[in-house]
N, C-alpha and C positions, 0 to 999 in steps of 0.2 A: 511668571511660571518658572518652574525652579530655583524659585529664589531658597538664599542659604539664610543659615542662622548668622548673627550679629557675630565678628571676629571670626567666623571662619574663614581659612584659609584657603583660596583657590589654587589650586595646582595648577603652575604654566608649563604647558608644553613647548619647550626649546627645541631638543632633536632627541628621536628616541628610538632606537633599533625595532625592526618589526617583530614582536612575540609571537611563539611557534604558538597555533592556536593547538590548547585544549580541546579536546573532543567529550560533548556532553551528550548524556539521553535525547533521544529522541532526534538525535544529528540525523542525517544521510549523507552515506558514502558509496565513493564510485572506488572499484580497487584494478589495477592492469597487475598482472604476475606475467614476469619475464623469467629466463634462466639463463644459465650460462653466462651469468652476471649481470645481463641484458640482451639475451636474445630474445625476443618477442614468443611467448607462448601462441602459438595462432589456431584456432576453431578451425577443424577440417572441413567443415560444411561452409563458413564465410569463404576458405581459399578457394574452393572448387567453384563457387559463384565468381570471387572475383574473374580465374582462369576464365571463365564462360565468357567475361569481356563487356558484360550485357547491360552495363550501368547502376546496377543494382542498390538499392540507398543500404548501406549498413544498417542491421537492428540495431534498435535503441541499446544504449549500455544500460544495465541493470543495477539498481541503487540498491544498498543494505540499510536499511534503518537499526540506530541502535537504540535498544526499547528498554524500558522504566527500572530496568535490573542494571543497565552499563554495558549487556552481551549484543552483541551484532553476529549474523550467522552469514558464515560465507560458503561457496561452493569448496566441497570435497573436506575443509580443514576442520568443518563446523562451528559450532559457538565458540565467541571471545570474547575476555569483556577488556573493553578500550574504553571505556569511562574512564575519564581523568587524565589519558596518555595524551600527548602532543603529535600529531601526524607523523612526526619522528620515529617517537618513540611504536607507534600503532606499525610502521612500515616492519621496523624490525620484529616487533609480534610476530606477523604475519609471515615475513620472512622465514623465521625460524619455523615457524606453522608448514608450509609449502615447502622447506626443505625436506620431507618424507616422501616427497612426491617429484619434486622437480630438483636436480642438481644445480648448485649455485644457485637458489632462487632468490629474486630480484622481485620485492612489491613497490608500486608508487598509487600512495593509497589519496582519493582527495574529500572535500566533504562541499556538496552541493547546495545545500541551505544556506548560505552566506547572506548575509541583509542589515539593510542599518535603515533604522527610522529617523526620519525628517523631520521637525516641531518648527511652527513659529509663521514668521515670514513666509516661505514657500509654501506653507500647506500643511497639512499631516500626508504624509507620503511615504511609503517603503522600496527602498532601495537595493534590488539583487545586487550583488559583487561580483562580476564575473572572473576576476583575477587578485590576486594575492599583497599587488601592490596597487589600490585603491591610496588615495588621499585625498584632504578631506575638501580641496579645491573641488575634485573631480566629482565627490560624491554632492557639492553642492550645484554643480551643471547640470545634472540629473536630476535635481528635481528644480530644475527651470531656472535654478543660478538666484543672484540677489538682484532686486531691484530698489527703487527709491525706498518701500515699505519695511526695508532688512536694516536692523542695523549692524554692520560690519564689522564693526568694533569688539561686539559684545557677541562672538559666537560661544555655544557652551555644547563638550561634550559630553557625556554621561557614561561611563567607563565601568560598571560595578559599581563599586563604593568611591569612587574616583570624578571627580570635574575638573576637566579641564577647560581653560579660557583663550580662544585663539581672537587673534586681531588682525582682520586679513582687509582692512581697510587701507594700510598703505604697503608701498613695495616690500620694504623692511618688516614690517608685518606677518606679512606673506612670505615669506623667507624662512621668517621664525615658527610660524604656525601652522604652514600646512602640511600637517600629521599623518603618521597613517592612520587610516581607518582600519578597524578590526571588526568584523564579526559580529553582531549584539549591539552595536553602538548606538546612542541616542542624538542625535544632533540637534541640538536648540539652537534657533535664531530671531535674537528678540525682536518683536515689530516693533519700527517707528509709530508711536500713539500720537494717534490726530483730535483728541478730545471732542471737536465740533462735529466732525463727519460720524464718529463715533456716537455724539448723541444723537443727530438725525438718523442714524442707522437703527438704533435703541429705541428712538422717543418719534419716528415715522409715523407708524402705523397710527398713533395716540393723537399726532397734528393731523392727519387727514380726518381722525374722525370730527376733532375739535372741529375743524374747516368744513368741512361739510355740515355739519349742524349747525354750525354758524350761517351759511350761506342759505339752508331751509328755511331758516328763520326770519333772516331780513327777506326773503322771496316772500315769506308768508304775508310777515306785515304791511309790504308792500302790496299786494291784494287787497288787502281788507280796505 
């Protein structure tokens, strides 16, 4: 599976700074607006609950999806389109957006869709990211780590138009290879191939039925 064409080149992953992620169609995002450079904008209706002392669960926060144009619509500032911006760059959007309304305003915008699928060895498995510094040990303990079946050596990740090749088989290895994980990633981990087991898994169903007809037969003869 993913194998490459003859003489390409795989790209090894040594060390490599975490990339502000991109914001594409169909993201979800969560946005907090502060003021006063960061004083907490706060819901008069949540304060008054809290005052009340009562235990009360916080509402859910409320997610923006951005839809098949690149625009995401938010409260009071309305449509923006943050296709293509970096979370960076989207905060400052927005910033300037909420400046009409809130002085010194402060956005910390996040995007709730984060996921990387798992290939190979472990399974087919998708994996939520709940934090920004995932790597790619971490995202393989998640979906139940390597066992005998993995082989280690030859993990592959699938980046865009990009592979990379990690070797998390020895210490030095794993020093070198384990990357961050970003957003969209594909994680391949080639299985150890057992040929034998493989065929009896394959060519089972085929010997039972041989074996049972077989054994009808000598029953029969042995009747007659």
């Amino acid at each position: 599976m993913f194998q490459l064409p003859e003489g390409t080149q795989l790209d090894q992953q040594i060390d490599i700074a975490e990339k502000s992620y991109v914001i594409q169609k169909y993201d979800y995002l969560e946005i907090d607006v502060f003021t006063n450079k960061g004083e907490r904008i706060i819901d008069p209706e949540a304060t008054s609950v809290s005052e009340q002392g009562r235990g009360t669960v916080p509402p859910t926060k409320p997610t923006y999806v951005v839809d098949a144009n690149g625009i995401s619509k938010f409260p009071m500032v309305g449509e923006i389109k943050l296709d293509g911006l970096t979370i960076r760059q989207a905060e400052e959007l927005l910033q300037q957006a909420y400046a009409k309304y809130y002085e010194d305003a402060y956005a910390v915008l996040r995007y709730t869709n984060k996921r990387v699928i798992v290939l190979g060895a472990p399974g087919g498995q998708v994996i939520p990211l709940t934090n920004e510094n995932v790597r790619l040990a971490e995202v393989l303990a998640l979906a139940t780590g390597l066992n005998n079946d993995a082989k280690a050596h030859n993990i592959r990740v699938l980046r865009g138009d990009k592979v990379f090749v990690a070797d998390l088989s020895t210490f030095d290895g794993y020093v070198k290879n384990n990357m961050p994980i970003q957003s969209g990633d594909i994680v391949y981990v080639e299985p150890v191939r057992r040929p034998f087991t493989e065929s009896l898994r394959d060519y089972g169903p085929i010997l039972t039925i041989v074996t049972s007809l077989t054994t009808l037969i000598i029953v029969i003869f042995e009747l007659r």
